[in-house]
N, C-alpha and C positions, 0 to 999 in steps of 0.2 A: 727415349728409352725404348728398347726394340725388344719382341719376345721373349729371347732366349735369358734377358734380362730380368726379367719381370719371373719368368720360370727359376731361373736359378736362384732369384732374393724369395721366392717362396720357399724352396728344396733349401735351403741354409737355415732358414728356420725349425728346430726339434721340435715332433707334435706330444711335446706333453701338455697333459691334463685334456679331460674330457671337452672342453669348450675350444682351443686351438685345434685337437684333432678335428672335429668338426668344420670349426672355420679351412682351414689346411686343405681338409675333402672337398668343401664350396669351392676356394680360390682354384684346384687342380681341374675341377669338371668344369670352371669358368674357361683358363688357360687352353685347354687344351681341348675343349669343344671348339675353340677357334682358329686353332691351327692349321687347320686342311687337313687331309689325308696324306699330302706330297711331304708332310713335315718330320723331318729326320735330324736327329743328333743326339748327343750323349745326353743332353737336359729333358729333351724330350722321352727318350729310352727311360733313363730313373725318375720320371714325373710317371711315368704309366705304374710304373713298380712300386714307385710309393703310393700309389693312387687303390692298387693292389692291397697292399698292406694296410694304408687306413679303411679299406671295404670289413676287414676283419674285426675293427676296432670299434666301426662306425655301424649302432642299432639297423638292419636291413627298413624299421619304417622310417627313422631318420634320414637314410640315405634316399629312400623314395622321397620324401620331403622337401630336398634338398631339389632333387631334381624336379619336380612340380612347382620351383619356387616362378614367381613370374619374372621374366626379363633375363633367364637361365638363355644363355648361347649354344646351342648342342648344334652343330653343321660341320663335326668332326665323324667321316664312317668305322673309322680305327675305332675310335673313345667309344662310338656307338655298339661297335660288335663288339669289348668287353663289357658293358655295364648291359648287354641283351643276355651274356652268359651267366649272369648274379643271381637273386634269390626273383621269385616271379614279380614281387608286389615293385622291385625293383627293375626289374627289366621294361614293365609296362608304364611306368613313372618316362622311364627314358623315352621310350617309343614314343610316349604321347607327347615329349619334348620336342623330341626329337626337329630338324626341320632340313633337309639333305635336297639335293634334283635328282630328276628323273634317273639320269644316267647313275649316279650314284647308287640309289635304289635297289637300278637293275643289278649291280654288281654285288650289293650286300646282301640283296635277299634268300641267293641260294645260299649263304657262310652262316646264317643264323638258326640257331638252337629251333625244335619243329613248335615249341613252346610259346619262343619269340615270334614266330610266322603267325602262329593263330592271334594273339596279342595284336599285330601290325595289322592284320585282315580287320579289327573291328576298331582301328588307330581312327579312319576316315579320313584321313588329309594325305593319302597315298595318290599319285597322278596315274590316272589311266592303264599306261605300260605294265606300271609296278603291278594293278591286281589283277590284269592278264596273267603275270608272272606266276603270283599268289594260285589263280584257277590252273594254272598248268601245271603245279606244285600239288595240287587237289588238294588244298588249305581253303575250305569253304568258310561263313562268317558261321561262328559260333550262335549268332542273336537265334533266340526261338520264333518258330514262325507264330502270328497271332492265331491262339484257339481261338476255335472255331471248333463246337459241337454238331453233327449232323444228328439233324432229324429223324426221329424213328418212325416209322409209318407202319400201326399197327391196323395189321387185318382185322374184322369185327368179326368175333367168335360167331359157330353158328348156333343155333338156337338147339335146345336141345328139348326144349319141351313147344308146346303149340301157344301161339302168340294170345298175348292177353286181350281182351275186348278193349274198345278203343276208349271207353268211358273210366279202364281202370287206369290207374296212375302208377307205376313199379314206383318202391321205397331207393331210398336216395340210395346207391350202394357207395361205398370207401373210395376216395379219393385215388385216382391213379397213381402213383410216380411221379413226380414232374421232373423233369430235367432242371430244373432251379434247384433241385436238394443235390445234384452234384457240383453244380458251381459251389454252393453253402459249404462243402464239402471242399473246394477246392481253395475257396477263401482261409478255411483255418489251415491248412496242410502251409499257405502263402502266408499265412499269421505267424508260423511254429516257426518258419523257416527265416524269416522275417529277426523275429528273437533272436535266435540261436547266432545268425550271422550279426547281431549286434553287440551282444554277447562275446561272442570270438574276438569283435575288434576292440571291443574293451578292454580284453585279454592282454592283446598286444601293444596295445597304448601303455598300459600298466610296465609291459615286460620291456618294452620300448622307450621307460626313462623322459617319455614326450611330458611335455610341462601341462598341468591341470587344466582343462577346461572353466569358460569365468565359474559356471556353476556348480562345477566339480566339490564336493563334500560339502556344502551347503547345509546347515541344521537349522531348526528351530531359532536355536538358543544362541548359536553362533555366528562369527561374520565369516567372510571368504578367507581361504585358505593361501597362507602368504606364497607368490611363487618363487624357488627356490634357482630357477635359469632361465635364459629363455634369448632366442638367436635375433639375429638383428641387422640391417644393413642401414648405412647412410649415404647421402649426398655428397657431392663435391663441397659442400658450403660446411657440411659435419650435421647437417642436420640427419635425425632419423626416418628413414624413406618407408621401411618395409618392418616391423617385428613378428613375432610368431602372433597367434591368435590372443591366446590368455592375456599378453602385456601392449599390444596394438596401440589397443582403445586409448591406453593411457600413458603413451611413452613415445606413439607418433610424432614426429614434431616438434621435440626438444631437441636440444642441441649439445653435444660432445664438446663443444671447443666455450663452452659461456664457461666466462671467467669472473662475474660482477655476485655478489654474495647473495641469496637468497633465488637464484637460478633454479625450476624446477631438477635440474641437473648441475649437480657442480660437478666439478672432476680435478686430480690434484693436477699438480706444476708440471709431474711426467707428463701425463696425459697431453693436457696442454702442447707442451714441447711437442712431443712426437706428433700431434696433428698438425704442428707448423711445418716439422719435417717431410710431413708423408712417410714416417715411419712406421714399425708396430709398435702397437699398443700391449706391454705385456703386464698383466697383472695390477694395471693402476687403480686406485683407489676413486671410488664413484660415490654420490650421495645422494639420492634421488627422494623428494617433496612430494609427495600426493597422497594418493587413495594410498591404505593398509596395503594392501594385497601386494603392492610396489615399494612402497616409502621403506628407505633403511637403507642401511651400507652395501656397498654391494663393491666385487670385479670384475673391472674386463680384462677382455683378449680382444685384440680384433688385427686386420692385418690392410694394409690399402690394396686396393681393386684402380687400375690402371685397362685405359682403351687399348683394343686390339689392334687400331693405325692409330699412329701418334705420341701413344703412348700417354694420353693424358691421364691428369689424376679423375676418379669417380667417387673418391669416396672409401669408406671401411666396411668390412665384413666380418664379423664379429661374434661373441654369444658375451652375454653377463652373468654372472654367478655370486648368489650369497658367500662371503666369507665363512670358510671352517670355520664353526666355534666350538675350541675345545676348554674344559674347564683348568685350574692352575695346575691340578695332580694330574691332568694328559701331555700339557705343553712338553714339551722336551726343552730339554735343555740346549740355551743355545751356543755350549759348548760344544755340544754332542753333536750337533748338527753341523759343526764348523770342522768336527773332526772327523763326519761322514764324509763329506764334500771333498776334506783333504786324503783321506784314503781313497777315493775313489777317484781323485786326480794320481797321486800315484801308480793306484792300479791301470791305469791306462798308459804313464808312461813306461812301466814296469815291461808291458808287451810287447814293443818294436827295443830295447834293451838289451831283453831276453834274445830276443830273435839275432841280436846285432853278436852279441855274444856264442852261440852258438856258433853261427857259421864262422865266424871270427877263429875257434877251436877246432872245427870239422878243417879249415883251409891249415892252422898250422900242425896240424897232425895226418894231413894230405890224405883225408879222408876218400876226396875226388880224384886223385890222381896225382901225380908226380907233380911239384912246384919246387921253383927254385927259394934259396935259401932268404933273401931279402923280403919276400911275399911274406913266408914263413914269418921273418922278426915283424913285421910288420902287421901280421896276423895276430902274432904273440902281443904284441904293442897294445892292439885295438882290444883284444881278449881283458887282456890287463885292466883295462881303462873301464870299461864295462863292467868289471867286478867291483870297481869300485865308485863305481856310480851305484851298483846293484847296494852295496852297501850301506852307501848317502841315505837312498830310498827307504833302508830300512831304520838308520838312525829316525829318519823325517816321522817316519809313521810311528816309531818307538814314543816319539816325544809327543808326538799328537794324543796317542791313546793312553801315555799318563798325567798330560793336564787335562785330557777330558773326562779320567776317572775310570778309563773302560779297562784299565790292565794296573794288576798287582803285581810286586815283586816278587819271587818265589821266597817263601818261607823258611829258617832253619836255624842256625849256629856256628859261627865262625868266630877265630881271635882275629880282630881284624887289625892290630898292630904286627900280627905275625903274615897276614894279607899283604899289608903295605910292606914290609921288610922283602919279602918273597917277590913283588913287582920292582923295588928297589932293587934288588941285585940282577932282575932282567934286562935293568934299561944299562946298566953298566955295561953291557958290547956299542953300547952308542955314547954312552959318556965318559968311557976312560979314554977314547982316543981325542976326545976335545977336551980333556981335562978336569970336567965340571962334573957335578952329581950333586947326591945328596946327603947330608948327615943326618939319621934318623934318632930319635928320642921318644922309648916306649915307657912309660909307668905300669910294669904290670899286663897281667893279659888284659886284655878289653873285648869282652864276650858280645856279640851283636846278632838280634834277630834274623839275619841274612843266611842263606846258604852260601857255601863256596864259589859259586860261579859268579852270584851275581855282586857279590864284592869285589872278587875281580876283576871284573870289568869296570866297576867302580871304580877303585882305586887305580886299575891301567887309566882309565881317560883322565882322571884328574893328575898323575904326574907324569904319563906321555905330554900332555898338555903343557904343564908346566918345566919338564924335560926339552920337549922340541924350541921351547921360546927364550933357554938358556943361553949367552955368549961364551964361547970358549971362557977356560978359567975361572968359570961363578959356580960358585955352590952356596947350596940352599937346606937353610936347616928347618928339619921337619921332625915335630912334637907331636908324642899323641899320650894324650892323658884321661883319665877320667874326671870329670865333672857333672858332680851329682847323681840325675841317674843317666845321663848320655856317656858317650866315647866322644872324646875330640879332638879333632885333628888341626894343624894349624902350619902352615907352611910360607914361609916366607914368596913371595914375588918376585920372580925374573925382572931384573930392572932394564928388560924391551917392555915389559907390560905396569910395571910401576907408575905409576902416577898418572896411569891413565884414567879417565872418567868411566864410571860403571858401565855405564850406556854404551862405549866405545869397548870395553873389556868383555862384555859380554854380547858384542856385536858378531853376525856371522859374515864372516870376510875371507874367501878363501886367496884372494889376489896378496893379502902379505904376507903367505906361506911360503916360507924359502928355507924354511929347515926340512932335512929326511926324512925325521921323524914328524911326523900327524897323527894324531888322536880323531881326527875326523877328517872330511875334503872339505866339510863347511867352516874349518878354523878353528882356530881354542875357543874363541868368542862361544861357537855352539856347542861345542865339547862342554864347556862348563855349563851352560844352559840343560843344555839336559843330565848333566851329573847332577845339574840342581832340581829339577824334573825327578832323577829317581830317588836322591833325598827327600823332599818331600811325600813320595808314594812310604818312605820308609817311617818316614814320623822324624825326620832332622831336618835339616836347613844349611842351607851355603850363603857363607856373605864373605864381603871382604871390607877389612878394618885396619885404618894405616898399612897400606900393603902389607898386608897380611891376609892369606885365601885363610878360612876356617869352615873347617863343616863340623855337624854332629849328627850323632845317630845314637837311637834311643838304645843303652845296655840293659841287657840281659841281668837278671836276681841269679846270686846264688840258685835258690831254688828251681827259676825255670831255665837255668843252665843245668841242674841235676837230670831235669827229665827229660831235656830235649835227647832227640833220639840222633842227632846230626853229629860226626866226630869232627872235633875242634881241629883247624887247622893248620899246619903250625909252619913255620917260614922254611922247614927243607921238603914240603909238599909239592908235587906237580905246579908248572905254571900255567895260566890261563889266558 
């Protein structure tokens, strides 16, 4: 496996959640601190850019951290002059990583921030050249020189009155000054400051999300504070080489790949697998036996670490993470969650669609310039085909968001025997010239909590459907009556779809669509699946019995037919 390898199976990888972006940031400053400075291409260009964007993501003392890990490769001057331009406690992380030749040195020192220069001047592992460089740069070392107090040499007052006989003895007078009560003096001013700068990095430790210290919130009465993450690397073998401080002590040395029960580490079957593969490790379930502060369930992430000649395997690079726990009344539903996933799959193909679509109409309305007439139908074609994919997409999401509960039908008042009459006589421009249709049979008006639209569309997909999969010549008789307090509708079956098995009737199949007419591009099979989708949203049900299609839909009371405010609509109304 050769670099560019290894860079592009990181870059395929998406850095969600907080513990892969991190691992993500380790693998790129690994990758790409090894590369040389001579190293160019498209993998290399979006590893710097992603590398950019996890810098925003990634706490600035985590990122220091990362870089101060031991056995970090930084002999890249490219990687090095952006991470000298980042936040200081990061720039100086780098530097002191850092490890470059002379010649290198010389060429980076004048490109770097005047920040990054004084940083490098107190690095100490610079060659000779480089801090000629530094002094010609007039980048002196920051270190203070050692105090040193001088000596006061106090002249002896003169006497002001006549000297005392040699027998008397003068009274002690008050103690001079000493120069010790300004050190004492310099000691607290180094105490205050001492504080204050400990103080600050507590700050940042806090603000910084870095994992507990062992004796971090330590009481009396309590024992240690469980820790909630904490970053990690392994060996070749899977054992753990390297963890952060807090879980070190206690996590060194176990092993990611132990399969035998009672392992201070278990790990599930994924795990397992992917460390056979040298795969990542995404989100597998971990178990870990020991002291409190570690013992409990926990996830990884981690990603394999590969040598820079050879290509060999070294190992993972990782972070662990307690499991969210959320109570039953937070869980989501994991319908909702199946119906997020699937709107957001659409919404992405929705975008090159769109785009296909567009230009598709700009070309056959020669928006750019004169084209001949063939482009044109061909433009027209593409146009066409794209509207009605655009449509599919929105059947697809229609159906998604009413089994997942997240969309109602619009509310109102329709006859919906006078609905179906009124879609019946639309489909007759398609079924008088083949013969067939349908014979309708109403009882009465049949009042239904619907609006006008969305019955329409009701009633279009269920006998477009049942319309399209007719044979010349058949016709089909269609009841609709009251029972109890529902509307019922009940239509006989096309004998192309008679006797077929539910699971194949209500399959989506668009390849045995060979009639004109379609109710969907997904087939009848989905047509009626989600007529049955918004039955249900409505309070009825669709089955079918002895070929026989029937639905119902809850009817409407005299009385909340009086008040509804929607006019009933009746079979010579507008069609929909």
């Amino acid at each position: 496996m050769h670099f560019d390898d290894r860079l592009a199976t990181v870059l395929r990888q998406p850095p969600r959640g907080e513990g892969m972006v991190r691992v993500q940031y380790r693998q790129l400053v690994d990758l790409l601190g090894t590369a040389g400075a001579e190293g160019r291409g498209e993998h290399i260009d979006a590893a710097y850019i992603r590398l950019a964007e996890l810098s925003g993501l990634v706490p600035s003392g985590s990122r220091a951290s990362i870089l101060r890990e031991p056995g970090l490769r930084l002999r890249n001057p490219r990687l090095l002059a952006q991470l000298a331009a980042d936040q200081p406690q990061v720039a100086s992380a780098a530097i002191s990583s850092a490890r470059l030749d002379e010649e290198q040195w010389l060429d980076l020192i004048p490109a770097l921030p005047l920040a990054a220069r004084g940083a490098l001047r107190d690095s100490g592992h610079l060659p000779p050249r480089a801090l000629e460089l530094l002094d010609r740069l007039g980048i002196r070392s920051r270190s203070l020189p050692p105090a040193t107090i001088p000596a006061v040499e106090e002249s002896p007052p003169e006497p002001s009155q006549a000297p005392l006989p040699s027998h008397v003895q003068p009274d002690s007078a008050a103690p001079a000054r000493q120069t010790g009560d300004e050190s004492g003096i310099r000691a607290i001013v180094e105490r205050i400051e001492k504080l204050s700068r400990a103080r600050r990095e507590k700050e940042i430790s806090l603000n910084d999300d870095s994992p507990p210290l062992p004796l971090d919130g330590l009481e009396e009465d309590s024992g240690y504070r469980r820790l909630k993450a904490f970053d990690f690397t392994t060996g070749s073998d899977g054992r753990i080489a390297w963890a952060e401080s807090a879980a070190a002590p206690m996590i060194v040395g176990t092993s990611l790949a132990s399969t035998f029960e009672g392992a201070p580490l278990e790990g599930d079957e994924a795990l397992v697998a992917a460390f056979q593969r040298r795969q990542p490790i995404l989100g597998s379930r971990v178990k870990i036996s020991g002291a409190p502060v570690l013992s409990g369930e926990w996830r990884i992430d981690a990603h394999p670490r590969f040598a820079g000649t050879g290509g060999g395997f070294q190992g993972y690079a990782g972070r662990m993470r307690r499991p969210i726990e959320t109570s039953p009344e937070e869980a989501p539903d994991p319908r909702v969650r199946e119906a997020d996933r699937i709107r957001q799959v659409l919404h992405e193909l929705r975008t090159p669609v769109n785009a296909i679509h567009g230009f598709a109409e700009a070309i056959q309305q020669a928006l750019f310039g004169p084209i001949t007439h063939n482009y044109r139908a061909l433009a027209a074609g593409i146009a066409a085909d794209a509207a009605r994919i655009m449509a599919g997409f929105d059947e697809i999401e229609r159906m998604v968001k009413l089994d997942a509960g997240a969309l109602d039908l619009e509310p109102g008042q329709c006859d919906f025997g006078a609905i179906v009459a009124e879609t019946i006589s639309q489909l007759e421009a398609y079924s008088a010239s083949r013969n067939s249709g349908f014979k309708l049979h109403v009882a009465g008006e049949q009042p239904v909590g619907l609006c006008p639209r969305e019955a329409r569309q009701l009633a279009w997909r269920i006998l477009a459907s049942l319309a399209g999969a007719m044979v010349p010549g058949e016709t089909l008789d269609v009841r609709i009556e009251g029972e109890g307090g529902f509307a019922a509708f009940a239509a006989d079956l096309p004998s192309s779809l008679a006797h077929l098995p539910e699971s194949d009737l209500f399959a989506a199949n668009p390849a045995i669509q060979n009639s004109a007419l379609v109710a969907s591009i997904f087939g009848t099979g989905f047509a009626l699946r989600l007529a049955a989708s918004e039955l249900d949203a409505a309070g009825g049900s669709l089955s079918v019995e002895s070929n026989t299609l029937r639905l119902t839909l809850p009817r409407l009371t005299a009385s909340e037919a009086l008040h509804s405010e929607e006019p009933v609509a009746s079979a010579a109304s507008g069609g929909g």
